[in-house]
C-alpha positions as CSV (number, residue, x, y, z in Angstrom):
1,X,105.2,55.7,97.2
2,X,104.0,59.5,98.0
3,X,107.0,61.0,100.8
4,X,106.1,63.9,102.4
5,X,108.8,66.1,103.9
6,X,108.4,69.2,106.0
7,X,110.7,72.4,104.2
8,X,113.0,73.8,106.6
9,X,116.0,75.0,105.2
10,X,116.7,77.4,102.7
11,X,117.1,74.9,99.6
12,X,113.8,73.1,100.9
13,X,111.6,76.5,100.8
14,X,112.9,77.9,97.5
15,X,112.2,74.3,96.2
16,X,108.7,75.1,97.7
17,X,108.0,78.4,96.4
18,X,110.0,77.4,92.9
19,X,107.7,73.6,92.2
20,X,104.6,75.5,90.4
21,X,107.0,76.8,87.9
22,X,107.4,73.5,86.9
23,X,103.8,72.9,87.3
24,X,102.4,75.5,85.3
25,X,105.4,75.7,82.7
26,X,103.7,76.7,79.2
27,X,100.2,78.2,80.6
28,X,98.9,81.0,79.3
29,X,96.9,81.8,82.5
30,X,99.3,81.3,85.2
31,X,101.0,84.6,86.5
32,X,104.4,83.7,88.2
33,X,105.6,85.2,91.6
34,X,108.9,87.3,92.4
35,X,110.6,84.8,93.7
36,X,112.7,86.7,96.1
37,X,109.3,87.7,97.4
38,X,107.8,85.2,97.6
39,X,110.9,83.9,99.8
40,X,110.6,86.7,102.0
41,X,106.6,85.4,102.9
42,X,107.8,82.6,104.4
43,X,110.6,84.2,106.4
44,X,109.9,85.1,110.0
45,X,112.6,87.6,110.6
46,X,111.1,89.7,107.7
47,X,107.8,88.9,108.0
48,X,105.7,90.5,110.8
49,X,102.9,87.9,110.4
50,X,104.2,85.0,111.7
51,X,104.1,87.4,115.5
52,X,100.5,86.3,115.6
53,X,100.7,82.8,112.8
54,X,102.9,80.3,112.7
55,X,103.4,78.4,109.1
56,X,105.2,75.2,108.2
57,X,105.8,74.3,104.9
58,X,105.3,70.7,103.5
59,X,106.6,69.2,100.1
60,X,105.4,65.9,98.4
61,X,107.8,63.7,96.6
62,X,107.1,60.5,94.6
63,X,109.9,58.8,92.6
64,X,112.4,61.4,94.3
65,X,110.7,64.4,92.2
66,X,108.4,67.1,93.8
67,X,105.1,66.4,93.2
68,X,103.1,68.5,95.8
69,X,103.4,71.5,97.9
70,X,101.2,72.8,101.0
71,X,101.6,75.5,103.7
72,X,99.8,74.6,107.3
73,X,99.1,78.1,108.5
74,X,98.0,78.8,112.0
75,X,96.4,82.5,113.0
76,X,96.3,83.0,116.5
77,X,94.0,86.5,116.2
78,X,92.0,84.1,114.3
79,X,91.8,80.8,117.1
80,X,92.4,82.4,120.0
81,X,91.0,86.0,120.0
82,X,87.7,85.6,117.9
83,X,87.5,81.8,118.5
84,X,87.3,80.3,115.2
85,X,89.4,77.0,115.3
86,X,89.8,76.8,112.0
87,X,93.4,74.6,110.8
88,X,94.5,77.2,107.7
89,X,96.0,75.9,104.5
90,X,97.3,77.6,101.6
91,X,99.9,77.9,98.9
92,X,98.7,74.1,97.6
93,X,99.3,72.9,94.2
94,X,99.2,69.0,93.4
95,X,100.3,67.1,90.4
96,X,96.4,65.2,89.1
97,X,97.3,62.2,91.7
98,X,94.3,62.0,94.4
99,X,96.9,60.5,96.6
100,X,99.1,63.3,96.5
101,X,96.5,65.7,97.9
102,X,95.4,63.2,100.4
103,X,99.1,62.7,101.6
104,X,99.5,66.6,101.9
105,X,96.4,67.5,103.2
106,X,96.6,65.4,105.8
107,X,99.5,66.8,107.2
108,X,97.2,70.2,107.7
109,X,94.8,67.9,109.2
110,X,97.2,66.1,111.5
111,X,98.3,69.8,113.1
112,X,95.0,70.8,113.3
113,X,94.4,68.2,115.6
114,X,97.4,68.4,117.9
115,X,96.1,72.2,118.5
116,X,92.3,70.6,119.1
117,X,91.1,72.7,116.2
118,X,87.8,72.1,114.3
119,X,87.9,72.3,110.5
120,X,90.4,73.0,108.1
121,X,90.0,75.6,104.8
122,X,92.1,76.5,101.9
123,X,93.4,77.9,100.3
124,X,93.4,81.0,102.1
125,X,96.6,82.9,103.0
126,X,97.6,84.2,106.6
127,X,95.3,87.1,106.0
128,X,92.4,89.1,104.2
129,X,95.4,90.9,102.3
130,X,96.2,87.3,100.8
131,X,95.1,85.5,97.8
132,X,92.7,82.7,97.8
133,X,90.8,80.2,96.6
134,X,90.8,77.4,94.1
135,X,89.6,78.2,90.7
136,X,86.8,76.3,89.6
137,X,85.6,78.2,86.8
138,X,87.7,81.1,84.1
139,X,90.9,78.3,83.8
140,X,91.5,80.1,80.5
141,X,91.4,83.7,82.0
142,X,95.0,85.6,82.5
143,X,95.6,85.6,86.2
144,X,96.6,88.3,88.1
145,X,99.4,89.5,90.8
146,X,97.2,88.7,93.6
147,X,95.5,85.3,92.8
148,X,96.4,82.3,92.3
149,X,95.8,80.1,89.2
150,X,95.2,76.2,89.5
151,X,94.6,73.4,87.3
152,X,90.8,72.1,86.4
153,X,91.1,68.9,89.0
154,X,92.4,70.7,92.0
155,X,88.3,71.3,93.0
156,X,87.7,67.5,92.1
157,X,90.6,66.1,94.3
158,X,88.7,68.3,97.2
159,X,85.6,66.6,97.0
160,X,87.0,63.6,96.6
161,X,88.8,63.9,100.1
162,X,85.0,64.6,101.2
163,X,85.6,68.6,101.6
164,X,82.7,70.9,101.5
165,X,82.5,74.1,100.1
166,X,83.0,76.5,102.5
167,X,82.9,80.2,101.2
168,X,82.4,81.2,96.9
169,X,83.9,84.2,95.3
170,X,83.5,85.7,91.7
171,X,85.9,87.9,89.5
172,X,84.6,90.2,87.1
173,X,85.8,92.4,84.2
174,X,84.4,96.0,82.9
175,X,84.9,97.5,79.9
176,X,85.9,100.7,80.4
177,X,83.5,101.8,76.7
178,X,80.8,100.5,79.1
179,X,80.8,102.7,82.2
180,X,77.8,105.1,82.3
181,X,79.3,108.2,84.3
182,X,76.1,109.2,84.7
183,X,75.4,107.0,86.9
184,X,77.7,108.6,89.5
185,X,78.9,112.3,87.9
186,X,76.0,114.2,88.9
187,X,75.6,112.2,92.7
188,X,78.9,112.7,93.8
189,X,78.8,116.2,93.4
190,X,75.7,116.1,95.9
191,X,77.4,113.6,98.4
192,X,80.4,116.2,98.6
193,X,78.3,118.9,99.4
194,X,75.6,117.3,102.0
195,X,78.8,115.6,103.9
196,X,81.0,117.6,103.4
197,X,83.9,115.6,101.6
198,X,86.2,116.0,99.1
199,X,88.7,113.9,97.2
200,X,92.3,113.7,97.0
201,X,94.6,112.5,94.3
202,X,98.4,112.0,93.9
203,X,100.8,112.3,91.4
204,X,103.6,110.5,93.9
205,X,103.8,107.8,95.7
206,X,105.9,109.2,98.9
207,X,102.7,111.9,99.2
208,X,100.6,109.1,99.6
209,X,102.5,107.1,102.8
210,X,101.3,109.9,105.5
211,X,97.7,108.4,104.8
212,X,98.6,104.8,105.0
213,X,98.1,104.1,108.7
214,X,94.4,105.4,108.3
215,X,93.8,103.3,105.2
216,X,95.1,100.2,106.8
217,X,92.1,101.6,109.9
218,X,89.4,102.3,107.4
219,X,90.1,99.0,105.8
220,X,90.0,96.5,108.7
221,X,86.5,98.8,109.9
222,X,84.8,98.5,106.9
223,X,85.5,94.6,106.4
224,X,85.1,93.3,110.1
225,X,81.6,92.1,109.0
226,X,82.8,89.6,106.4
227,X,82.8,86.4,107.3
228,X,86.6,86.0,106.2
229,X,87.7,88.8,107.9
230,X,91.2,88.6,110.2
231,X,92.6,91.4,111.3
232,X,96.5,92.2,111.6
233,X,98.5,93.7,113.5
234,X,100.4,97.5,112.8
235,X,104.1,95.3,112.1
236,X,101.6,94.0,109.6
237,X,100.9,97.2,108.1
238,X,104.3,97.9,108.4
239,X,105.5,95.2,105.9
240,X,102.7,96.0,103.7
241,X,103.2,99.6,103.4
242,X,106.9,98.6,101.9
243,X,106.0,95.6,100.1
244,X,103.2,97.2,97.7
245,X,103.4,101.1,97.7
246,X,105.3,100.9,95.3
247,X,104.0,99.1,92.9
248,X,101.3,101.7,92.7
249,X,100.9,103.9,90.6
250,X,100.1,107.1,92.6
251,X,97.5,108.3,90.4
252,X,95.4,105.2,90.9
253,X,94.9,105.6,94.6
254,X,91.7,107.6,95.1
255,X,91.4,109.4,99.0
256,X,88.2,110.8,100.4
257,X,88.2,113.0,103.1
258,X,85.9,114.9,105.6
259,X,85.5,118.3,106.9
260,X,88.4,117.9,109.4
261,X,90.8,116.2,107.1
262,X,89.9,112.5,108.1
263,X,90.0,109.8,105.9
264,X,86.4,107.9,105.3
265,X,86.9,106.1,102.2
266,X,89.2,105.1,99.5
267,X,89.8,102.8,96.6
268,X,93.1,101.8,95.5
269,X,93.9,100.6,91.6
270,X,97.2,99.1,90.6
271,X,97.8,98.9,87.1
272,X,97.8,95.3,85.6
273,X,101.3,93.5,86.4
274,X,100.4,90.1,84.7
275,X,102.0,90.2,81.4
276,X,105.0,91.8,82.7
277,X,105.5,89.0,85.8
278,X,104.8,86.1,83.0
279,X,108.1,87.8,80.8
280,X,109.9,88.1,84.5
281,X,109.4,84.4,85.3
282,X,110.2,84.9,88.8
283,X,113.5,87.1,88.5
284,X,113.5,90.6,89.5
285,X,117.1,91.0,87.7
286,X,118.6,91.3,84.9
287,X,115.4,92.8,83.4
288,X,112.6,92.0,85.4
289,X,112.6,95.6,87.1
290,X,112.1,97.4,83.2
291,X,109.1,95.1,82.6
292,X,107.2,96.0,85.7
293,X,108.5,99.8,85.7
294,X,106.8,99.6,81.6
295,X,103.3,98.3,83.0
296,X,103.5,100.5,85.9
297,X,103.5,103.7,83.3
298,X,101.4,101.8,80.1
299,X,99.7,98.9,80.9
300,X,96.0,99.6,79.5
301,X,94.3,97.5,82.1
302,X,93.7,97.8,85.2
303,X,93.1,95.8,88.6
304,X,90.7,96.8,91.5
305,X,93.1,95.9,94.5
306,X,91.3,97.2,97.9
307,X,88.4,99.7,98.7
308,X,87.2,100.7,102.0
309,X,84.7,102.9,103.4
310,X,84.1,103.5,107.3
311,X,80.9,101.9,108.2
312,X,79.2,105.2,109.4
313,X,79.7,106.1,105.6
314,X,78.7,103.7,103.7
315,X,75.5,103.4,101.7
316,X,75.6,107.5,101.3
317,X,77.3,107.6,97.9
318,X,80.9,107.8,98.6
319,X,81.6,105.2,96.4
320,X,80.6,108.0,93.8
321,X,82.6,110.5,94.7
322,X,86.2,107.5,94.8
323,X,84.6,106.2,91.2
324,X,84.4,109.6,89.7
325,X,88.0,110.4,90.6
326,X,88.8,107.0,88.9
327,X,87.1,107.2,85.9
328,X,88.9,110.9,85.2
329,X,92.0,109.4,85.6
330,X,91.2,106.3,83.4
331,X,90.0,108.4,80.7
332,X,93.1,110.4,80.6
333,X,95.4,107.5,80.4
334,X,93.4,105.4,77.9
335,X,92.2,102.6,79.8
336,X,90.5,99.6,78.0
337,X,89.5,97.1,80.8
338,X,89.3,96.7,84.6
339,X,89.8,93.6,86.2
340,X,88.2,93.1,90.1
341,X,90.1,91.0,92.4
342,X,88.2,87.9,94.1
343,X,85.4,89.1,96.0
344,X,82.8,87.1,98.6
345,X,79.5,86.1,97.1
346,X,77.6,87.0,100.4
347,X,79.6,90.3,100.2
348,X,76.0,91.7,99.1
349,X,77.4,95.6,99.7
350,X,80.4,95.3,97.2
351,X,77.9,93.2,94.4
352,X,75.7,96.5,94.8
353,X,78.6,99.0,94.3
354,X,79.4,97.6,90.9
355,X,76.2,97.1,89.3
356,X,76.1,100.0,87.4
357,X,79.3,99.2,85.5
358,X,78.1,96.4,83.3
359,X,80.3,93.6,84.9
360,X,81.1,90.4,83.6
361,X,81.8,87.1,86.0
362,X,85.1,85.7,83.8
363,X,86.0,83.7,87.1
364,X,84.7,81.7,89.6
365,X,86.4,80.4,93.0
366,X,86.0,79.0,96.4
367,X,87.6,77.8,99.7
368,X,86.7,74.2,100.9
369,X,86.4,73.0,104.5
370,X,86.5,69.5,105.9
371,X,86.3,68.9,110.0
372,X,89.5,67.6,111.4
373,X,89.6,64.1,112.5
C-alpha cells in the first residue's frame, strides 16, 4: 500500500530533499545538491519566490520507507498574469513502481483542479532560472549543477499515466580543439565598430554586482519569446544575485556594452562544479567548501550557464564579440570541454548561435503534460 504524505515540518522536507541520495546512491552520472541549499528552496522566509508561487511538498511511502517524492508548484505571474493555467510539478523522483508515480502525480493533479487549472507539466522548477526536464536520452553522461539526473523508466512511467510530451530540450558538448575562431575573430571586431560596443571582463566577482540588475533586465527581454518563459520578480533577483555570484568565477562572465555604457548582451560561464558536488555528497562542511573553491580555480571544463542579448541586438553579431572574449579566456586557462545547459528545441535563435562550434547532442530531455481531470 502506496501512502502519500504532504512534508511540512522540518524533518519531513530534509527527508524530501535527502530521498534521491538514496535513490541515486552509486551512480556515476548523478550530481548531488548542497543540501543546506537546497533546504533553503523550499523555505519561504528565505526564498523570495514563493511572493508570487506557492509549493507543497509531497512524499510517497510504501512498507514505511520513502519511495517517492514530488513538489506541486503554483506560479501566480504564470496563471494569473499571462493566463496560462498550467498545475507545475517538479523536484520528482520515483522508485520503478508505476503506482508510485500515479499515487504522486495525482496529488499535483488533485490541486490543479481545486484552482480550476488546465494541464499539468514537469518537471519544471518555479522559474526559467530552474532546472528541468526528465532525461530521456545521455543516462550515462555526468550531470551538472543545474540539471537534474533521472533514471531510464521515469519517461516510461509518464506515458504510461497517458502524458504527452509537452516541450524537448538538447544538451551539447564542444571541444574546445574544435572551435574555429575564425568564425567570429575577424566579425566581432566589425560589430564593435559599426555599433559601437565594447566588452568588459572581470577579474572579481564584487566588480561584477553593479551590473547585475541590468543582466537580470537583458535576460528576462531577450527570453520573453520562449514559450517557457516566466518572469520574476526583483526579491527574485535579489536571492539570485547571493545564491550564485559566487560561485562564478569572475573571469567567466563576459559584458558587452554600448556607446553610453548600457548593457546589451552578455554570456555567463561557471566553471564545471560536478565532480567536486559528487566528493561533497551534499555537505558544505567539513570539506565540501575546499572542493568547490579547487574547481572554481582548475576545473578544465566548463558549463554555459545563461546568455542574453536585448532583442534590438540580436542577430547583428554580438554573440561574436561575448564568444571572442570567451574563447581568450579559455585559451589562457587550458580549457578542454564546454558543456551547454538544457536548451529548447524550438529555441531556433540559440541552435543558430552555436553552429559554428562543432556541437555534439550527449543529452536529450523533455517536460510532459497531461490535462487535469
Amino acid at each position: 500500500m502506496i501512502i502519500i504524505k504532504e512534508a511540512l515540518t522540518k524533518k519531513d522536507k530534509k527527508k524530501f530533499v535527502k530521498f534521491p541520495f538514496k535513490l541515486y546512491k552509486g551512480s556515476d552520472s548523478w550530481v548531488p545538491p548542497i543540501i543546506s541549499e537546497e533546504l533553503k528552496t523550499f523555505n519561504k522566509s528565505v526564498n523570495p519566490v514563493f511572493n508570487d508561487a506557492d509549493a507543497r511538498l509531497f512524499l510517497a511511502y510504501k512498507d514505511g520507507e520513502i519511495v517517492g517524492r514530488v513538489a506541486a508548484i503554483l506560479n501566480w505571474i504564470e496563471i494569473k498574469k499571462q493566463g496560462h493555467l498550467k498545475m507545475r510539478f517538479g523536484w520528482f523522483d520515483v522508485i520503478d513502481d508505476i503506482e508510485v508515480s500515479k499515487a504522486l502525480l495525482k496529488q499535483v493533479n488533485d490541486i490543479g483542479k481545486a484552482y480550476n487549472l488546465d494541464y499539468m507539466e514537469g518537471p519544471v522548477g518555479f522559474s526559467n532560472l530552474d532546472k528541468v526536464g526528465v532525461l530521456t536520452e545521455g543516462f550515462d553522461e555526468l550531470g551538472s549543477m543545474i540539471t537534474w539526473h533521472n533514471h531510464t523508466y521515469y519517461k516510461d512511467h509518464f506515458k504510461q499515466l497517458g502524458f504527452d510530451v509537452a516541450k524537448t530540450y538538447s544538451e551539447n558538448k564542444m571541444y574546445f580543439k574544435n572551435i574555429k575562431p575564425e568564425s567570429f575573430s575577424k566579425i566581432q571586431e566589425l560589430i564593435k565598430r559599426r555599433y559601437h560596443l565594447k566588452a568588459l571582463n572581470f577579474t572579481k566577482n564584487k566588480d561584477i554586482m553593479p551590473y547585475t540588475d541590468e543582466m537580470f533586465d537583458v535576460f528576462s527581454k531577450s527570453h520573453q519569446v520562449l514559450s517557457s518563459f516566466v518572469d520574476i520578480n526583483d526579491e527574485q533577483k535579489e536571492y539570485f544575485k547571493k545564491k550564485f555570484i559566487g560561485f562564478l568565477n569572475p573571469e567567466y562572465v563576459k559584458f558587452v556594452l554600448d556607446k553610453d555604457d548600457k548593457l546589451i548582451g552578455f554570456g555567463i560561464v561557471t566553471p564545471s562544479y560536478a565532480k567536486a558536488l559528487q566528493k561533497m555528497n551534499g555537505k558544505l562542511f567539513p570539506f565540501g567548501v575546499k572542493h568547490l573553491l579547487k574547481a572554481k580555480k582548475h576545473s578544465k571544463v566548463v558549463t554555459f550557464y545563461l546568455i542574453g542579448i536585448l532583442p534590438e541586438y540580436q542577430n547583428k553579431g554580438v554573440t561574436a564579440v561575448i564568444f571572442n572574449e570567451f574563447y581568450k579566456t579559455f585559451n589562457e586557462k587550458g580549457i578542454e570541454l564546454c558543456i551547454r545547459g538544457p536548451e529548447l528545441d524550438d529555441n531556433v535563435a540559440i541552435h543558430q548561435i552555436w553552429k559554428h562550434f562543432n556541437p555534439v547532442t550527449h543529452k536529450r530531455r523533455c517536460t510532459f503534460k497531461k490535462n487535469i481531470a
